[in-house]
N, CA and C of each residue as an Amber inpcrd file, in Angstrom:
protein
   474
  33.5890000  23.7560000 -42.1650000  33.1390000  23.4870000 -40.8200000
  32.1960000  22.2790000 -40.8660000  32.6780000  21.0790000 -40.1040000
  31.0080000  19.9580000 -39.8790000  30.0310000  20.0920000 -39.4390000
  29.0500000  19.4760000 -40.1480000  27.9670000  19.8110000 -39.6120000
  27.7890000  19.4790000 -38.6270000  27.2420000  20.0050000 -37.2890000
  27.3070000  19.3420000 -35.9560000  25.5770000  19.2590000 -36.2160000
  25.4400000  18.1080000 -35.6170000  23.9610000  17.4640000 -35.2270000
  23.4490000  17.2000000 -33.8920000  22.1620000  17.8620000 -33.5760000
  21.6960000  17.6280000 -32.0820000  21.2520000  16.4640000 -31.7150000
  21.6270000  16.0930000 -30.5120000  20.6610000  14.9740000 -29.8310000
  19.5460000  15.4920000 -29.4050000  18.3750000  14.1230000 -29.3510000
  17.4890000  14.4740000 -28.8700000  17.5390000  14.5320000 -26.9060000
  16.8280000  15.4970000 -26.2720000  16.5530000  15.2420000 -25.5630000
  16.3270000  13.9930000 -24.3820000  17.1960000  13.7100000 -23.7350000
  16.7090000  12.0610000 -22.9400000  14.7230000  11.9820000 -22.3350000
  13.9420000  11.2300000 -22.7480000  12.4910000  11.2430000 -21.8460000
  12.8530000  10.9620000 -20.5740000  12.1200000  12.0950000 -19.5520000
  12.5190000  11.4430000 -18.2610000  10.8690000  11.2970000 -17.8170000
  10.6480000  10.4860000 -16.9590000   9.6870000  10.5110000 -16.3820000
   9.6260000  10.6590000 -14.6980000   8.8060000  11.0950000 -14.0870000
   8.2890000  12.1580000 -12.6720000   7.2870000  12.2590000 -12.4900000
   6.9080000  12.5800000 -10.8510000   5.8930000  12.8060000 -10.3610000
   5.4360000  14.3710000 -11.0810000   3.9890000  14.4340000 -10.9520000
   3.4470000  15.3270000 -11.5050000   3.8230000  16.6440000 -10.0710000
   3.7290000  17.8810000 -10.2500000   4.4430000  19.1110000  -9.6970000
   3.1790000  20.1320000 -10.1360000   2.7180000  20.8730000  -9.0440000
   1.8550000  21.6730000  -9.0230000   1.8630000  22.6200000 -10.5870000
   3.1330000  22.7070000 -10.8260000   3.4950000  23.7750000 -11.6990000
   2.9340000  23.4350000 -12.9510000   3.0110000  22.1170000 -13.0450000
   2.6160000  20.9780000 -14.2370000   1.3630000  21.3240000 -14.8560000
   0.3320000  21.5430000 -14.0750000  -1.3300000  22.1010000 -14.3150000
  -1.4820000  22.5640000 -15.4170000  -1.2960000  23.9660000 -15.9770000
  -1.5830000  23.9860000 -17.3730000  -0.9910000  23.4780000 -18.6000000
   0.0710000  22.2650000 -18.0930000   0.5190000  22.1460000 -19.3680000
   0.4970000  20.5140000 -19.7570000  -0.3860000  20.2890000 -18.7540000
  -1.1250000  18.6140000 -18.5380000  -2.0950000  18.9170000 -18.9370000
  -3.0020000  19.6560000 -18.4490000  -4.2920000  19.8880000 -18.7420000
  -4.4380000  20.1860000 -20.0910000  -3.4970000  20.7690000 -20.7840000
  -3.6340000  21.0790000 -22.3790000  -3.1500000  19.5350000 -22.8370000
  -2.5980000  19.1670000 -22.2650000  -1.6490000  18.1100000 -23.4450000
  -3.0230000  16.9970000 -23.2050000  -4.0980000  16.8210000 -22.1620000
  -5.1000000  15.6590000 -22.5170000  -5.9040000  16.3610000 -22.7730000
  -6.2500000  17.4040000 -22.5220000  -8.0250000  17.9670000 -23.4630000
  -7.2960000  17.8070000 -25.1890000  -6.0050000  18.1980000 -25.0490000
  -5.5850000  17.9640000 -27.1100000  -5.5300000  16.7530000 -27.5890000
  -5.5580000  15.3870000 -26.7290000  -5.5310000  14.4100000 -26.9840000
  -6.8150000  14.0560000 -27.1860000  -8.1210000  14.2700000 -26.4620000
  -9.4030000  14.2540000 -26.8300000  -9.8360000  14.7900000 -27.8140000
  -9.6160000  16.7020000 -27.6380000 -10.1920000  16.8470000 -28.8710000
  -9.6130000  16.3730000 -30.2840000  -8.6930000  15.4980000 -30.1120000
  -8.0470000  15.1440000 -31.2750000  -9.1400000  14.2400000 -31.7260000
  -9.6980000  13.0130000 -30.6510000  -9.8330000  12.0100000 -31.2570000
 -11.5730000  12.3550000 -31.1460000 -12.0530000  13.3470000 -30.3560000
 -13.7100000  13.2730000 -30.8230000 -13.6320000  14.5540000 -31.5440000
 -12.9330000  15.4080000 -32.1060000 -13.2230000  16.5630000 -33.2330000
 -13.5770000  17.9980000 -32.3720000 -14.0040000  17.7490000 -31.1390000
 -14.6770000  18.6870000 -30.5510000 -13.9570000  18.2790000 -28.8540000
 -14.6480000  19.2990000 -28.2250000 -14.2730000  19.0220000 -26.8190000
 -15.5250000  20.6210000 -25.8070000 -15.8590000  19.7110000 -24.7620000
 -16.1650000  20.6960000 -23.9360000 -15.7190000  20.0460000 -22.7980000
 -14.6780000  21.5100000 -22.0450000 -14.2590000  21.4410000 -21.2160000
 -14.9230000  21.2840000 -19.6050000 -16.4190000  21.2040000 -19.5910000
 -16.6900000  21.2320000 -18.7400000 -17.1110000  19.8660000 -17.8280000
 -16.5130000  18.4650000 -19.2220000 -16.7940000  17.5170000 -19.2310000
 -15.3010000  17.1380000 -18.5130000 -14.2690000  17.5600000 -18.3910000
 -13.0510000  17.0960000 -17.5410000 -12.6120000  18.3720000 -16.1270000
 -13.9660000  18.4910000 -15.4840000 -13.4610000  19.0640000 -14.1160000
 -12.2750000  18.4110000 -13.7020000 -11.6100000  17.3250000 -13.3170000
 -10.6530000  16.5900000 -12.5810000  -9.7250000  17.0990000 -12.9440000
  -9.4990000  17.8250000 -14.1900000  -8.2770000  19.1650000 -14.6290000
  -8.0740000  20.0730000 -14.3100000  -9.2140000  20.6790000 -13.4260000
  -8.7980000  22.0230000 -13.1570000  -8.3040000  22.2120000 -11.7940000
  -7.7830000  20.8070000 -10.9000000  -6.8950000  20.8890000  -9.7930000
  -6.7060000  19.9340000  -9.7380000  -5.8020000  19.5000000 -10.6260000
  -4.8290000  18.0790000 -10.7850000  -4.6640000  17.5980000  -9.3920000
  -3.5010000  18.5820000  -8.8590000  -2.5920000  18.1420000  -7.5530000
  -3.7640000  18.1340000  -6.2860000  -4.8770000  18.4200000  -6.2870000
  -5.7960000  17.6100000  -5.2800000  -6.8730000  17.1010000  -6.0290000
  -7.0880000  16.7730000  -7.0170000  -8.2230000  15.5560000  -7.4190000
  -7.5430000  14.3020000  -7.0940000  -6.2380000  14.1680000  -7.5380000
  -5.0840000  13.3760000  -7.9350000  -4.6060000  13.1110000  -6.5310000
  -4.7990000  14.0370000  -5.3430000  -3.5640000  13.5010000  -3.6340000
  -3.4500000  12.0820000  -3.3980000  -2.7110000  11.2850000  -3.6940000
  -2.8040000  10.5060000  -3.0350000  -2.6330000   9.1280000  -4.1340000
  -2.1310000   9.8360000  -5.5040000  -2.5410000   9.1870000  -6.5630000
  -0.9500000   8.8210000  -6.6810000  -0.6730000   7.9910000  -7.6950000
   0.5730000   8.1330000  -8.5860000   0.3630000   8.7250000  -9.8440000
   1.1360000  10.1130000 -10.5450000   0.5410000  10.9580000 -11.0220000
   1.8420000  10.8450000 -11.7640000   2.1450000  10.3620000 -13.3710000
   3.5470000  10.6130000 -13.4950000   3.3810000  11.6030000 -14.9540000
   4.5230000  11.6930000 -15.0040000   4.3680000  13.2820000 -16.4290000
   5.9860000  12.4370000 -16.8520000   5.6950000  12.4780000 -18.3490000
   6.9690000  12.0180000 -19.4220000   7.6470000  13.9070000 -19.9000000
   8.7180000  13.7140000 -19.5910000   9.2360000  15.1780000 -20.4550000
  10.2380000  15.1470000 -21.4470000   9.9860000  15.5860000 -22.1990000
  11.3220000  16.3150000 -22.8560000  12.1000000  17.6720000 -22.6020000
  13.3250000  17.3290000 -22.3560000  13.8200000  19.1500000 -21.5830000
  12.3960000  19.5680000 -20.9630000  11.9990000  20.3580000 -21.2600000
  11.3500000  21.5290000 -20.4320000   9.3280000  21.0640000 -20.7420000
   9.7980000  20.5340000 -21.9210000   8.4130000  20.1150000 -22.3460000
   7.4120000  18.6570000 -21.8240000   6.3850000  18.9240000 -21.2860000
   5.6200000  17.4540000 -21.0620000   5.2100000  17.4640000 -21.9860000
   5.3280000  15.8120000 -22.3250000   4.7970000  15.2960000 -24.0070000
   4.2050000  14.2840000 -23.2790000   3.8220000  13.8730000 -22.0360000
   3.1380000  12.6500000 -21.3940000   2.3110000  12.1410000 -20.3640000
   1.7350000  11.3120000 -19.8990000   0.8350000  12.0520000 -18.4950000
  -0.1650000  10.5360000 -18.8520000   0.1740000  10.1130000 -17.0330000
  -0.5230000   9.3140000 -16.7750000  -0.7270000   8.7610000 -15.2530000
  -1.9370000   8.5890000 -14.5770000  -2.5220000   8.2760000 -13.0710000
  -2.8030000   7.0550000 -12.8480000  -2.4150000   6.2060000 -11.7180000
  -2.6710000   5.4630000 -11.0730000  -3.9530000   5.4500000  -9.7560000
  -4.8400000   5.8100000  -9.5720000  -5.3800000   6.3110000  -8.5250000
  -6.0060000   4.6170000  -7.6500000  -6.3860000   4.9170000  -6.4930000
  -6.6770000   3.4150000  -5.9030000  -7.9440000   3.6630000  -6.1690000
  -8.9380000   2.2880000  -6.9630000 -10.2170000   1.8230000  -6.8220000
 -11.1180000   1.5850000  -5.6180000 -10.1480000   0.3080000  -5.1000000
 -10.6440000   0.1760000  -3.9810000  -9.0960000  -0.5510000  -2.8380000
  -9.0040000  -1.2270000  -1.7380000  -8.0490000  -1.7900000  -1.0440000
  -7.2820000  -2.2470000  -2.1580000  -7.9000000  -3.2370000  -3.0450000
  -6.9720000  -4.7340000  -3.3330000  -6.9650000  -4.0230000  -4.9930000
  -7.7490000  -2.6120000  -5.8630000  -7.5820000  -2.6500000  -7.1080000
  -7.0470000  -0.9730000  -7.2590000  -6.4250000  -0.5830000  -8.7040000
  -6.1930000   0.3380000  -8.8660000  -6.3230000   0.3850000  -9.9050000
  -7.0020000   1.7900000 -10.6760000  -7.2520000   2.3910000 -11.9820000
  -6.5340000   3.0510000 -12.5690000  -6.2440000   2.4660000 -13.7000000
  -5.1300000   4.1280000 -14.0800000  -6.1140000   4.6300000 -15.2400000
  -5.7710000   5.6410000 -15.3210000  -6.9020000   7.2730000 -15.8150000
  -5.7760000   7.9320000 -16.5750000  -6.3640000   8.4020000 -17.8040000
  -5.7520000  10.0160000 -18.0620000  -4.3040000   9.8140000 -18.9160000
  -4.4650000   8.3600000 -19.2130000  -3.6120000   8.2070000 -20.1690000
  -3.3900000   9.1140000 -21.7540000  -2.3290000   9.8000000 -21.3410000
  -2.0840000  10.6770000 -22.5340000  -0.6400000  11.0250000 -23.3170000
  -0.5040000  11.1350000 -24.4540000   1.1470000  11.5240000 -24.9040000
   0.8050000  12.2550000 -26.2450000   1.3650000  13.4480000 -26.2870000
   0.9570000  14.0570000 -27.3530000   1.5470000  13.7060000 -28.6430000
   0.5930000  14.2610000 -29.8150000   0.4910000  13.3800000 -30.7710000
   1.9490000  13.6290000 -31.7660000   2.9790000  14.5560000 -31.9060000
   4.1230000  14.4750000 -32.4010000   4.9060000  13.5420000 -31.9110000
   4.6700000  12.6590000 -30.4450000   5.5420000  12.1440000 -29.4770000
   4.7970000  10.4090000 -29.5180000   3.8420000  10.4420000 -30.5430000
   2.9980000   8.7900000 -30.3890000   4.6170000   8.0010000 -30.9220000
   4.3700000   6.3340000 -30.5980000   4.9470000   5.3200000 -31.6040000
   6.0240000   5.5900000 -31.1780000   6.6000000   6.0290000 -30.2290000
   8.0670000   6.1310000 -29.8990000   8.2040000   5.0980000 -28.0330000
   6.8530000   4.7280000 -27.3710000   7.4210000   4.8650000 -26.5690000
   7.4890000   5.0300000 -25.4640000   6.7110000   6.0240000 -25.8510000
   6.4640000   6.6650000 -23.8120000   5.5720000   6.0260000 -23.7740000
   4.6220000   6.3220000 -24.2530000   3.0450000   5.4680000 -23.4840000
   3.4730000   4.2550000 -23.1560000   4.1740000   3.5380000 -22.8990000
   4.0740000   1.9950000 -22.7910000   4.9930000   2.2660000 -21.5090000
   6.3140000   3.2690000 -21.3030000   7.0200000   3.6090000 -20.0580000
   6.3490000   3.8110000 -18.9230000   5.3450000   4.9210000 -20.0340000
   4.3000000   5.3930000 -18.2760000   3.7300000   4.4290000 -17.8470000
   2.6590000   3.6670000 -18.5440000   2.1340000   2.4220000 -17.8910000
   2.7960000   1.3080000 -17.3320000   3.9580000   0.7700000 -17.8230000
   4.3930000   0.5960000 -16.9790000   5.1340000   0.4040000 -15.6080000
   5.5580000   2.2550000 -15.5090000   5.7260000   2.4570000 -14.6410000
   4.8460000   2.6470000 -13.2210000   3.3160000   2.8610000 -14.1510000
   1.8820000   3.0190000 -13.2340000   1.7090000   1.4760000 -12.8840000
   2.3730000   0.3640000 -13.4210000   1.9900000  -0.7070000 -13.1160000
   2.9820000  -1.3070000 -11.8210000   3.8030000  -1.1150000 -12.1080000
   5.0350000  -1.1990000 -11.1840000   4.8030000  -0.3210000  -9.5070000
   3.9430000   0.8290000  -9.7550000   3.6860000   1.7130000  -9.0770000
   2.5680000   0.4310000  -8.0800000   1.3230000   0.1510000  -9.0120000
   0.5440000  -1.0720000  -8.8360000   0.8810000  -1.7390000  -7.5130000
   2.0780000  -2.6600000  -8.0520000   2.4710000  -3.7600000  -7.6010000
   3.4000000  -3.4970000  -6.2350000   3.7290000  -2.2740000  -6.0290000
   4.4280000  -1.4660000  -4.9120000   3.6570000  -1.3620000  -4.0870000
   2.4590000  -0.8420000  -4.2680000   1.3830000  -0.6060000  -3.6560000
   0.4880000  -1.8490000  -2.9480000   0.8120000  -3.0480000  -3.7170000
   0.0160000  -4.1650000  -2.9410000  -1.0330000  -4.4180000  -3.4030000
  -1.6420000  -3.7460000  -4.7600000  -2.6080000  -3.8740000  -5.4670000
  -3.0690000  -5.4640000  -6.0210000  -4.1020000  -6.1280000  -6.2040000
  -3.8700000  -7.5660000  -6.6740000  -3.9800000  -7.1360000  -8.3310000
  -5.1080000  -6.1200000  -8.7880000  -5.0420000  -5.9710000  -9.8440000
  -5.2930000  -4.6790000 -10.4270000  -4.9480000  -3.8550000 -11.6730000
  -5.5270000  -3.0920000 -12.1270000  -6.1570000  -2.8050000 -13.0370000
  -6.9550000  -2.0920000 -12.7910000  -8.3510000  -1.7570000 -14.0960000
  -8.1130000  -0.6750000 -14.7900000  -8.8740000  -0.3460000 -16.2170000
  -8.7010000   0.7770000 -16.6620000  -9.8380000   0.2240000 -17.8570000
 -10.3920000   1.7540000 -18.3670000 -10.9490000   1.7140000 -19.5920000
 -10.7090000   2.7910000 -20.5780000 -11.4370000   2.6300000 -21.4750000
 -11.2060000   3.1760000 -23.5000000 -12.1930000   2.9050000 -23.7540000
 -12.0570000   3.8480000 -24.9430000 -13.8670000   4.1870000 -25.7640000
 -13.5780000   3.1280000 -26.4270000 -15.0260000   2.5010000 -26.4990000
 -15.0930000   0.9820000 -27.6800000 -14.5640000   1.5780000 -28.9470000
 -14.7640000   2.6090000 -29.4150000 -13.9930000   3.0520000 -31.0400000
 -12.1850000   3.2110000 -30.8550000 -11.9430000   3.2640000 -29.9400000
 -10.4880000   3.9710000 -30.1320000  -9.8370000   2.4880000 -30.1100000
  -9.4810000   1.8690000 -31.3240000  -8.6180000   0.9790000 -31.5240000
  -7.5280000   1.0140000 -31.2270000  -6.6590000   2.1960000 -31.1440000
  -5.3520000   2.2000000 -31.0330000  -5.4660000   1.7190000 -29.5900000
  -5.7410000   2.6890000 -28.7100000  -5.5120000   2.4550000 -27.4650000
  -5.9920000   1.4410000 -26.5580000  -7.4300000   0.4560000 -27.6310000
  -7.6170000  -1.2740000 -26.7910000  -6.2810000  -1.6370000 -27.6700000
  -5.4390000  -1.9490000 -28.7890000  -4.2140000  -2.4050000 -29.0890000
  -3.2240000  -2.4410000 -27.6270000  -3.2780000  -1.1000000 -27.8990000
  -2.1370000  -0.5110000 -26.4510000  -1.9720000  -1.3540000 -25.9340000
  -3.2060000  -1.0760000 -24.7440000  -3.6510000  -1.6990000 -23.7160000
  -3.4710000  -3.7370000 -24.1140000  -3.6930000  -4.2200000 -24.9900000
  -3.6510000  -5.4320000 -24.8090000  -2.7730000  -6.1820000 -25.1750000
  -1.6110000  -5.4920000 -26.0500000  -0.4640000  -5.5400000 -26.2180000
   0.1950000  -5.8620000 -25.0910000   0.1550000  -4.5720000 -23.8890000
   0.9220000  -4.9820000 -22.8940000   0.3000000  -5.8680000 -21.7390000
  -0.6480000  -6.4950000 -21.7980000  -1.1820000  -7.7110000 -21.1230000
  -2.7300000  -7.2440000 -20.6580000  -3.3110000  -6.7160000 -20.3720000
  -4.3150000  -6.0910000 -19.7640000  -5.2870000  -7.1920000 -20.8950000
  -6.5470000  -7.4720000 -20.3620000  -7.1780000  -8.5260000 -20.7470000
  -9.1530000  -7.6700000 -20.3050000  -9.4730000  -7.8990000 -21.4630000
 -11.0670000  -6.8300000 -21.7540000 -11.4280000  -8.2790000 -20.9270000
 -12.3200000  -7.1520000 -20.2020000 -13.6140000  -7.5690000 -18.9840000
 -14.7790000  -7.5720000 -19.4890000 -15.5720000  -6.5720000 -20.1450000
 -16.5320000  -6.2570000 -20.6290000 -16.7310000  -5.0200000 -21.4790000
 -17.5320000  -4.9040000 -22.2880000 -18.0810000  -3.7120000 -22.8840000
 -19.4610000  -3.3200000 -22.4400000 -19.0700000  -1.7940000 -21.9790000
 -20.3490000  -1.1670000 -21.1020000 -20.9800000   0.3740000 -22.1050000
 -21.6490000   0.6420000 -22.6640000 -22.2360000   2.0980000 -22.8840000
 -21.1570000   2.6410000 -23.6070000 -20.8150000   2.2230000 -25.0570000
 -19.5170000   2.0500000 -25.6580000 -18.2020000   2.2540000 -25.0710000
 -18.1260000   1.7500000 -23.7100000 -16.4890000   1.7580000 -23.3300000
 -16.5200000   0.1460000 -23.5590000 -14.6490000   0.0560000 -23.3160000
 -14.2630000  -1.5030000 -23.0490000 -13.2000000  -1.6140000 -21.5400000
 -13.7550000  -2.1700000 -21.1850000 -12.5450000  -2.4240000 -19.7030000
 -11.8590000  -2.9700000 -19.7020000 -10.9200000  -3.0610000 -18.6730000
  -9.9040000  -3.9240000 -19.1140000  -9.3210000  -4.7130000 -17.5970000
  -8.5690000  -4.9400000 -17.1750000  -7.9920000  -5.4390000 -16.2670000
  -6.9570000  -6.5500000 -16.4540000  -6.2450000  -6.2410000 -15.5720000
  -4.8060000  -7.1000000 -15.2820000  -4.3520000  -7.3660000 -13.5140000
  -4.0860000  -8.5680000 -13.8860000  -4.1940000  -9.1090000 -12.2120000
  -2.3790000  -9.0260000 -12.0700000  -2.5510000  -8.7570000 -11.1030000
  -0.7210000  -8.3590000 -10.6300000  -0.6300000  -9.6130000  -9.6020000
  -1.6020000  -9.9200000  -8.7980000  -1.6790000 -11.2280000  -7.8720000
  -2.5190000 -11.8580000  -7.6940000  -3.0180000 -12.8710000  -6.9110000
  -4.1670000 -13.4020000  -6.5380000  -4.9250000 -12.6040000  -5.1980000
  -6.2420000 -12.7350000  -5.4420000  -6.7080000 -11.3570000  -4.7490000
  -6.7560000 -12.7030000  -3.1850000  -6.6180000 -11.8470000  -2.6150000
  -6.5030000 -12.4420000  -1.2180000  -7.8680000 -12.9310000  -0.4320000
């Protein structure tokens, strides 16, 4: 008999779905406590009611079949800017991929929106994710109280 071999799963990406809540909320507190060793939860209230901290947001979730392995927000700053937040992909699922889909799909989301530019920040230590981030164009503003900011202009601000 041959050996038959599985495919993987296609990544799809989607709006985030009420149902989504505990299994977003685990997949970025595990991404933190990954990278500070520890975690207190009382430091990410904005998790414990995604679908209204988030109304009004672009809120997208990466899956595999049944599983979210991804998760990332667009929310508006102000008229002319937008932040994206909450960038996360769990860590069996890094280097493949998604993270760079979601953002740019949050960027695209951006530019739909009429945004001139968007902002976002990262802890001054987490190298990987200023790479990320500047890889795909986003350009450091400043360093504040060990974060680094970032921003990317989608247009000329009006």
């Amino acid at each position: 008999m041959p050996h038959e071999t599985c495919n993987p799963q296609p990544i799809l990406l989607r709006p985030f779905h009420p149902e989504d809540q505990p299994a977003v909320k685990a997949l970025i507190l595990a991404g933190l406590k990954e990278y500070w060793g520890t975690l207190d939860p009382s430091l990410n209230p904005d998790l414990n009611h995604i679908a209204s901290t988030y109304a009004g947001a672009t809120f997208l979730v990466a899956c595999e079949g049944v599983r979210i392995i991804g998760a990332g927000v667009l929310k508006a700053r102000d008229t002319d800017a937008g932040e994206i937040v909450r960038m996360s992909v769990a860590r069996d699922m890094r280097r493949r991929g998604i993270g760079r889909r979601i953002l740019d799909a949050l960027i695209e989301a951006g530019r739909e929106r009429g945004y001139a530019r968007i902002i976002l920040e990262t802890t001054q230590t987490w190298a990987g994710a200023i790479a990320f981030y500047q890889n795909a164009g986003f350009e450091t503003t400043h360093h504040q109280d060990g974060d680094v900011y970032f921003v990317m202009q989608l247009r000329r601000p009006s």
